[in-house]
N, C-alpha and C positions, 0 to 999 in steps of 0.2 A: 262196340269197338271204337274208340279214340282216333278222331280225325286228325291226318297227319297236318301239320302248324304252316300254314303260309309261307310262301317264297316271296318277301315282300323289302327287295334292294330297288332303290332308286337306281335307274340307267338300264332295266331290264325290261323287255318288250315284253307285255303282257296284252294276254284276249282275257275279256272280262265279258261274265255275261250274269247277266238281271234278271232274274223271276218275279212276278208278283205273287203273294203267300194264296196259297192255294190253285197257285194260275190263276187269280183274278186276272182282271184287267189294271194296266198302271197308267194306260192313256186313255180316255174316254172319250177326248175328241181335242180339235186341232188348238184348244187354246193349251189346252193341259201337255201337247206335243211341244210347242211355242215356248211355255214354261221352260221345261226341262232342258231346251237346246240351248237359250241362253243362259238359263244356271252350268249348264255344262260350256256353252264355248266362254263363260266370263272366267271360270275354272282355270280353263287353260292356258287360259296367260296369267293370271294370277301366279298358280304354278309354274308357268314353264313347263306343260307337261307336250306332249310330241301325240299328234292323233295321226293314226294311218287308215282307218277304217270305221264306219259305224252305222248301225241299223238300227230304228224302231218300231216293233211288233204291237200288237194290242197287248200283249200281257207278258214282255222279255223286253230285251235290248241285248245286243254287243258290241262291245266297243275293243279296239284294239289302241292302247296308246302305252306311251315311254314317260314314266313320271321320271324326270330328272334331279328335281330342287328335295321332293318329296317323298314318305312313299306312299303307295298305291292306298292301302289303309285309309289314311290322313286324306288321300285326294277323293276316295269314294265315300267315306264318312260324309265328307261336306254336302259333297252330291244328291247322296242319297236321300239324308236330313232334311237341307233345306228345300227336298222337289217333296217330301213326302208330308212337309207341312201344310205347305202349299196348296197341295192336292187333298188334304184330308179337310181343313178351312173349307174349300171351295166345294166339294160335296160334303159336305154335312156329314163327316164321317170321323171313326177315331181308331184308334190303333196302329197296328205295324200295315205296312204297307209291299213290305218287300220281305221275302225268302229272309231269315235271320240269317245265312251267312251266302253270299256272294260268291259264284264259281269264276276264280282268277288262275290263270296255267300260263306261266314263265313258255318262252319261246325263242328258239335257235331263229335270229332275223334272217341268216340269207339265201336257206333252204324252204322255208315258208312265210314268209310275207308276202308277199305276191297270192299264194296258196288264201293266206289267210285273208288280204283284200279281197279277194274273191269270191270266199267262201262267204264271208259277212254280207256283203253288198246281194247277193244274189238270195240271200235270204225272205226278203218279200216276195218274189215271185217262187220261191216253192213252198213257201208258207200261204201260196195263193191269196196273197190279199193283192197283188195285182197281176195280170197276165202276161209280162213276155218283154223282154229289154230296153224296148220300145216306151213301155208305160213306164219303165224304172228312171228313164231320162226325168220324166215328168214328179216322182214322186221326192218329196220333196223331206220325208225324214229318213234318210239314207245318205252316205258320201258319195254313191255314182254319180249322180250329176256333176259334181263339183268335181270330179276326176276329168269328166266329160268334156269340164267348160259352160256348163249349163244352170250353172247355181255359184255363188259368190258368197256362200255363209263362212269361208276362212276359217274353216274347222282343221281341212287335214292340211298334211305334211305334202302337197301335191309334187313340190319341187323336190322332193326326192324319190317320192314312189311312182312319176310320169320317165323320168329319166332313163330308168330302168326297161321300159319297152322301146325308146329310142332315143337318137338325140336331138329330135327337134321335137316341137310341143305337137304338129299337127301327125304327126307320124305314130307318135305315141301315143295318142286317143285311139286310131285309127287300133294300135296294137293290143290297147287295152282293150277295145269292144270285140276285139276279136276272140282274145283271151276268157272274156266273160263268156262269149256263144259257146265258145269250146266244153265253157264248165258246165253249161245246160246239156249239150250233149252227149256228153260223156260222162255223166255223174258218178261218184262214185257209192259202195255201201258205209265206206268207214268216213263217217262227220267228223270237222276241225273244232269237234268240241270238247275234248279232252286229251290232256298228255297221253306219255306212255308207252306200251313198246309196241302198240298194234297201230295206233294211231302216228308216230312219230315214223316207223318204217312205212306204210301203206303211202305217203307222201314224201319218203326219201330212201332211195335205191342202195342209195352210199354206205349204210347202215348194214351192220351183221345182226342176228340174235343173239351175239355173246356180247356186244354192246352194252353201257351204262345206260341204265332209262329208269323216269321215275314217274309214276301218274301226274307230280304236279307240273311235268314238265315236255313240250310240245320238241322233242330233238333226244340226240343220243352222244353218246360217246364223249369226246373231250370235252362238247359244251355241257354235259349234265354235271359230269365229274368237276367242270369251273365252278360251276353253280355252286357244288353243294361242296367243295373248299373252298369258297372263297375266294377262290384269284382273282375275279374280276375288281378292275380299283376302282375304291370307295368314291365315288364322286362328291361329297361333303369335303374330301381332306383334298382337291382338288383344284387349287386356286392360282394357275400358272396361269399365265396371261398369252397369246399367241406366240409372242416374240421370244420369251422367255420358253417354250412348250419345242419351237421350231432349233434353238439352242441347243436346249439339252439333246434332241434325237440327231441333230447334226453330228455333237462331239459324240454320239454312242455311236453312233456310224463313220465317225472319222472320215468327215466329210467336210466341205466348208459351206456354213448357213449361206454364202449368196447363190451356191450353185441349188439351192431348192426349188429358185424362182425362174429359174430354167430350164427348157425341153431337155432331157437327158433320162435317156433309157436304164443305162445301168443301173447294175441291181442295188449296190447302198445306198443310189437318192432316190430308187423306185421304192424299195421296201421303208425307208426314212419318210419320204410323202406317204406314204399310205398308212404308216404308222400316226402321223401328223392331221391328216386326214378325219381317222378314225376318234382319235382323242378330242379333237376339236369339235366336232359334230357330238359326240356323247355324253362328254363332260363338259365341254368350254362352253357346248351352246349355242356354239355357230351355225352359220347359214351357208352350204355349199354354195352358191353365189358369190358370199364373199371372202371364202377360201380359195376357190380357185384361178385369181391373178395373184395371188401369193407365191402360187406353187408352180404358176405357167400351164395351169388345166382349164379344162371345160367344167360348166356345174357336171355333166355325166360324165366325165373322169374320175371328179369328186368319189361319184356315187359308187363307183364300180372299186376307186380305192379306199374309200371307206371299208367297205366289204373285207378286202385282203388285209388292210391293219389289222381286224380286229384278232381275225386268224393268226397273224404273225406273233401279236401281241398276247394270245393266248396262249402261245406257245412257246417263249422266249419270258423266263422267269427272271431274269438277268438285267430283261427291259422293263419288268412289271417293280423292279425293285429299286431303278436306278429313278422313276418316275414318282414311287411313294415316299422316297430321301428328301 
């Protein structure tokens, strides 16, 4: 049976996860870990690609990241090559190194990322290579630390996925360690390692069984149906500049561009910011930081209206069309 062809758009949150062929082993010890982290974090900014999560096992890895510039293909090709060179030199060995094809499942961000931070990071200690929260501070090929505070390798996207638990930095550690205990205790049977409609309901209530759902894809409903018409805008044909991005949504909201940069609840500069928001972070590349004296927000204003653009915008074809003009 013919495996169904990759979901592989720039700007879409993908879990990505690494076998080595046979379950070998891909790290054999801490220089060949070392390798890999900085062929993957030089990647990343090479690309532009967006990290939210990542683990390294004796013989897997997962990574959760947002190739923007790229796609995911093109950004795992490089990866995978130049670590498997590398690693085959240094032990005197030759062949393929990794599974011939790569398990990547397209993902609904604001129903499960958190889910999926979670689920990645906590991977070492139930794959028992180390014992309990505690030890995961310490370990040093995973992103919890660096969630933590406790590691400085400037892999993930912290200032966007700390926000989310609160709105100051120490509160939100505090929310995040809580949130990881919780995942130990309460485990579930169904793994975040594959789309679909048993794995996309079991972590979203929201969901019916007559919903759209697809194996390659970790969500249901309008965002599956995005996915697989296409609505989502190309980020290649994508070249507004802020000023110009804050313009056009002001006149689609028949608003006027100075009142963006001020507190004001109503609803066309709330849905215009958060529309503003969402495009700037996705496609433009910005940094909630420094969108939000733009807009008269917090970085966690940002965050939270990030979130509602993209829904707005997925839903208003009107606005998807007046932005690809």
């Amino acid at each position: 049976m013919p495996r169904n062809s990759r979901i592989d758009i720039p700007g879409l949150l993908q879990h990505v996860i690494v076998r080595g062929i046979d379950r070998q082993a891909i790290f054999i010890d801490d220089q060949d870990r070392d390798t890999f982290v900085s062929r993957f974090s030089l990647l990343l900014k090479e690309t532009a690609t967006d990290c939210y999560a990542w683990a390294m096992l004796d013989n897997h890895f997962h990574l959760l990241i947002r190739p923007t510039s790229i796609k995911l293909s093109t950004f795992m090709r490089r990866l995978l090559t130049s670590y498997a060179v590398v690693f085959n030199l240094r032990h005197n060995r030759s062949g393929h190194l990794f599974q011939n094809r790569y398990k990547s499942i397209v993902c609904d961000e604001e129903p499960y990322l958190l889910e999926l931070v979670r689920y990645i990071h906590l991977n070492p200690v139930r794959a028992h290579m180390i014992n309990d929260l505690n030890a995961l501070i310490d370990y040093p090929w995973c992103g919890h630390a660096e969630l933590m505070g406790k590691a400085s390798s400037n892999l993930l996207k912290s200032e966007e996925v700390l926000p989310l638990f609160s709105r100051t930095k120490k509160k939100a550690i505090q929310n995040y360690l809580h949130f990881m205990e919780d995942g130990l205790q309460n485990e579930t049977t169904v793994p975040l390692s594959s789309g679909g409609k048993l794995t996309s309901i079991n972590y979203n209530s929201t969901l019916d069984d007559d919903c759209c759902f697809d194996s390659r894809i970790l969500g249901g409903g309008d965002f599956v149906e995005s996915v697989l018409d296409g609505k989502l805008l190309p980020s290649s044909n994508f070249d507004l500049s802020f000023s110009d991005l804050s313009k056009r949504i002001a006149a689609y909201y028949e608003i006027a561009s100075c009142d963006l940069s001020k507190p004001n609840k109503a609803q066309p500069i709330a849905n215009a910011k958060a529309v503003i928001c969402y495009i700037a972070i996705r496609y433009l590349q910005l940094k909630g930081v420094d969108i939000a004296p733009k807009l008269g927000y917090s970085s966690a204003a940002v965050s939270h209206a990030t979130k509602r653009g993209k829904q707005i915008l997925d839903e208003d074809n009107s606005l998807q069309k007046i932005l690809r003009d």
